[in-house]
C-alpha positions in Angstrom: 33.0 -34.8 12.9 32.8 -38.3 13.9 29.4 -40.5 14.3 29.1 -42.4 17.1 29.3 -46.2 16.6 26.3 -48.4 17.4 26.6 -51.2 18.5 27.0 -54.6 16.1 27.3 -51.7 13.2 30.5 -51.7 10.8 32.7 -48.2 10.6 34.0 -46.6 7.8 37.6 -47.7 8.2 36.2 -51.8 8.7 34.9 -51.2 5.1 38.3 -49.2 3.5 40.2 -51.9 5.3 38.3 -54.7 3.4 38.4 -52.3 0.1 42.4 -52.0 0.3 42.5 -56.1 0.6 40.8 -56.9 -2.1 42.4 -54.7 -4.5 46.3 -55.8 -3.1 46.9 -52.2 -1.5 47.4 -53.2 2.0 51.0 -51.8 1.9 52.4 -49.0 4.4 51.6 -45.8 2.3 53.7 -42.2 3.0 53.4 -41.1 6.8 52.4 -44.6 7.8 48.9 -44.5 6.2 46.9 -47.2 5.7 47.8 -47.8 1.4 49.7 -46.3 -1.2 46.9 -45.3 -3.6 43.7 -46.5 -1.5 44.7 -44.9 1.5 41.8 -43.0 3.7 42.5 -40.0 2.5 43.0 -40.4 -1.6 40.1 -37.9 -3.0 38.4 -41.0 -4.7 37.9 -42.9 -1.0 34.6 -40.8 0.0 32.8 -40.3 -3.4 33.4 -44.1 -4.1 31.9 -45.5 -0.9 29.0 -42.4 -0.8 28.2 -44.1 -4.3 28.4 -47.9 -2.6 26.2 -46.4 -0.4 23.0 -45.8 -2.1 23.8 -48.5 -4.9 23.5 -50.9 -2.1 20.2 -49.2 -0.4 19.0 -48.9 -3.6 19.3 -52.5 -4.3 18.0 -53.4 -1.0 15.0 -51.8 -1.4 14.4 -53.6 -4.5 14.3 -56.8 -2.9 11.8 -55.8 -0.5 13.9 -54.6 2.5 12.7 -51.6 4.1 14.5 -49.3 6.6 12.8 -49.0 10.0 10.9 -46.0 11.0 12.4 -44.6 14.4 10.2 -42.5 16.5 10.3 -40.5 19.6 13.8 -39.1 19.5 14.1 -36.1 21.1 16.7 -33.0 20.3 16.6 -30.7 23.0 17.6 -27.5 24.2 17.2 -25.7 20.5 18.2 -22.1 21.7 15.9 -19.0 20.1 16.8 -16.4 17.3 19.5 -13.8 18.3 17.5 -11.4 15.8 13.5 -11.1 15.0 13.8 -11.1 11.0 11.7 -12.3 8.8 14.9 -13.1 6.7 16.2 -15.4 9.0 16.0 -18.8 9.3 17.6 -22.0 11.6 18.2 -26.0 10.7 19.1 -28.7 12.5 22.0 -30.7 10.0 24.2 -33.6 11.1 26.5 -30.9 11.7 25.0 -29.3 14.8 22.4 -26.7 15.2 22.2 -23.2 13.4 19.9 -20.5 15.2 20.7 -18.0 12.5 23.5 -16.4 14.1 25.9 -19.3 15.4 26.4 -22.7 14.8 26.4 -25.3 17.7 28.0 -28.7 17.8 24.6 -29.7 19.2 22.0 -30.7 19.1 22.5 -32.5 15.8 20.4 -35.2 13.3 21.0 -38.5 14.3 23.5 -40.1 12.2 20.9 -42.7 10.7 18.6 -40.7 9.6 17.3 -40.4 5.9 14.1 -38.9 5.7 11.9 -37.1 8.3 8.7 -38.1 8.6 7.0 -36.2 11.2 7.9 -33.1 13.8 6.9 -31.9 17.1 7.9 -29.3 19.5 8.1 -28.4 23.0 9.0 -25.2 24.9 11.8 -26.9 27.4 10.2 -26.2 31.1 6.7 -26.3 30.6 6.4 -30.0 30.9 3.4 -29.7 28.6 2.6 -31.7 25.3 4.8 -32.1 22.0 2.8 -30.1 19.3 2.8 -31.1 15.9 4.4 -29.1 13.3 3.0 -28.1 9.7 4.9 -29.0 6.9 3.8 -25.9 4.1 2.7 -26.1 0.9 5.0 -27.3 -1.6 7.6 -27.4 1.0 8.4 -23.6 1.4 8.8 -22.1 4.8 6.4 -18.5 4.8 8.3 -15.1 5.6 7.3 -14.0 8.8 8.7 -13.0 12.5 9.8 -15.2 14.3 7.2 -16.0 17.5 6.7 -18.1 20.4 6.5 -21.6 18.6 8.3 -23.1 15.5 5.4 -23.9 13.7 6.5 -25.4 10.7 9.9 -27.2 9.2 11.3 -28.2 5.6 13.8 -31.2 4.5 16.7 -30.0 1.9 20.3 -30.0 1.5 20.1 -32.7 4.1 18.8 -30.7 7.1 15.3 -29.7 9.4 14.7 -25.5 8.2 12.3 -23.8 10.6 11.8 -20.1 10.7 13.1 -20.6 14.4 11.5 -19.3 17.9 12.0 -16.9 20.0 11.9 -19.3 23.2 13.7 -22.4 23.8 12.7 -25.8 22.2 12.7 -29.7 22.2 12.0 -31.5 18.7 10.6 -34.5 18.9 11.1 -36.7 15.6 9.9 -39.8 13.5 12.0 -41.0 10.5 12.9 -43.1 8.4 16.2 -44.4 8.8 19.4 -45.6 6.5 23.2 -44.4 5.9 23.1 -40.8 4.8 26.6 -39.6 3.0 29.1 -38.9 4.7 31.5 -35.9 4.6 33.9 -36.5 7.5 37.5 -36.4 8.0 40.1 -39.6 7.3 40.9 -39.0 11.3 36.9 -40.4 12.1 36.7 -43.3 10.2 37.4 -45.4 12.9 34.7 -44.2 15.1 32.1 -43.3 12.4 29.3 -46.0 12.7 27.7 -47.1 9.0 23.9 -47.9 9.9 23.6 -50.8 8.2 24.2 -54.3 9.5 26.9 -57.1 7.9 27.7 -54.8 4.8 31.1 -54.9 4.3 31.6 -57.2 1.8 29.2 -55.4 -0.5 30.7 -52.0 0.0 34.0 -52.9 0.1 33.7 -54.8 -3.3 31.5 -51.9 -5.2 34.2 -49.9 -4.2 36.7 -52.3 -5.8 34.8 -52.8 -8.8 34.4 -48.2 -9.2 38.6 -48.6 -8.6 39.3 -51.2 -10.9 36.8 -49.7 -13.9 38.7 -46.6 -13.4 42.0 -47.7 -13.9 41.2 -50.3 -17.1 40.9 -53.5 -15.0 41.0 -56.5 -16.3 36.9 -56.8 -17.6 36.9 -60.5 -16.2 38.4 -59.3 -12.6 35.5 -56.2 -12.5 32.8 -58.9 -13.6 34.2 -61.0 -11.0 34.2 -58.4 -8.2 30.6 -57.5 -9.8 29.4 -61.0 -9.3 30.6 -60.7 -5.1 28.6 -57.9 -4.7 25.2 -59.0 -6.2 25.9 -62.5 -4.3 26.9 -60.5 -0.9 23.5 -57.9 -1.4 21.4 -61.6 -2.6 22.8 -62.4 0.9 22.2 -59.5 2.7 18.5 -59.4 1.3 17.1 -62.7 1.6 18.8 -62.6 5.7 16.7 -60.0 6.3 13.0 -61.1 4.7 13.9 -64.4 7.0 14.4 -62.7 10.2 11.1 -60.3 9.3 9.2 -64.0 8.7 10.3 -65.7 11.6 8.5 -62.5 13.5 5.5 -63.7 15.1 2.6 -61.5 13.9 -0.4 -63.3 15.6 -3.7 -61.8 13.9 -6.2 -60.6 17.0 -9.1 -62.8 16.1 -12.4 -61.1 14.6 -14.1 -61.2 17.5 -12.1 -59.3 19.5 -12.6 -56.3 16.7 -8.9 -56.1 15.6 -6.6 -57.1 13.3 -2.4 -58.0 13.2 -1.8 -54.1 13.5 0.5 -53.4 16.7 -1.4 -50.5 17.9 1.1 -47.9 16.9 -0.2 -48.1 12.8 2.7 -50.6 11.8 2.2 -54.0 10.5 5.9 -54.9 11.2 9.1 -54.8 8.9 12.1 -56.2 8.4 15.1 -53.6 8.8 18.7 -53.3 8.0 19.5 -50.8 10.8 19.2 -50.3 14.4 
């Protein structure tokens, strides 16, 4: 299932490219593949960069980057239950839609996101409002019949549960975005976007660094390869907290009542997405 590609963002094959290079395995592999042992394919290639993955955004975080919040994207036309049963329930996964019955191709997560933060609906033709949706105590959806609205939602395994509707919706989201992993055939890694800006180098030599330790490397070559990741994330961060201080955030003065807040409850943030 491929991601679309943003604009200005990396894909997964930019990044296995790189990978193969550094480790010397930029050779014509069987079939014409891309490598003999580091090819797209190899079942070490997606673990290794799902790992680079949240090393890197873990790392990030420590030096003060912070993801930005997205809000206001809309998936729409979420089709109602086949069946009233309390038994059933529907998600929304980066996979597509599930209304308890059938799985649809859309609508789907968007591919950046990593944590929900809030949920509304709308029944599609009214025109009227986006309602809030509940989030239940200690995260468990109740067992009831399905009805008019959605009500209420719960994040696991990666996906939006609801106990689903009986009438057509639109979900309105806010999140918090990121790269979540990726399970996606060899075939999309061309076209499959990675949400987060100028990170090659620090993915591609983490996942150099997991290949080498797992084949007895030379330990000066991994601490070498170690030492061009920390410098590329050292990079990575202190880009970011420059662009988010060269954002003007003029302070309303005190007489006007208000403060540096932009009116939406955010006091701006730098961000490695888009």
């Amino acid at each position: 299932m491929p991601i679309a590609n943003q604009a200005g963002m990396p894909t997964v094959e930019d990044v296995t490219t790189l990978w193969r290079s550094i480790v010397n395995d930029t050779f014509t592999g069987v079939g014409g593949k891309q490598g003999r042992i580091c090819s797209d394919d190899a079942p070490f290639t997606l673990p290794f960069l799902n790992s680079a993955f949240r090393t890197l955004q873990r790392k990030l975080r420590i030096e003060g980057v912070t993801f930005p919040i997205k809000d206001n994207v809309i998936l729409q036309n979420l089709t109602p239950v086949v069946r009233v049963d309390p038994a059933v329930q529907v998600y929304v996964g980066f996979n597509g839609y599930y209304d308890g019955t059938v799985l649809h191709a859309n609508p789907r997560l968007p591919s950046d996101l990593m944590q929900p933060l809030f949920l509304w609906e709308q029944t599609v033709g009214t025109g009227f409002d986006y309602q809030p949706m509940d989030v239940p105590n200690g995260s468990v959806l109740p067992s009831v019949q399905q009805g008019p609205n959605l009500c209420a939602w719960d994040w696991r395994n990666y996906r939006i549960y609801m106990v689903g509707a009986t009438m057509l919706k639109n979900l309105r989201l806010r999140y918090q975005s990121g790269q979540p992993p990726l399970d996606i055939p060899p075939a999309d890694f061309a076209t499959t976007s990675i949400n987060i800006l100028d990170c090659q180098e620090a993915l591609a030599n983490m996942m150099a660094a997991m290949y080498g330790r797992a084949r007895g490397a030379n330990p000066q070559t991994i601490a070498s390869i170690d030492q061009a990741v920390e410098q590329a994330i050292d990079d990575m961060a202190s880009e970011y907290v420059r662009q988010s201080q060269g954002n003007p955030n003029r302070r309303i003065p005190y007489g006007n009542g208000g403060s540096n807040n932009d009116g939406n409850g955010s006091l701006g943030q730098s961000g490695v997405g888009s």
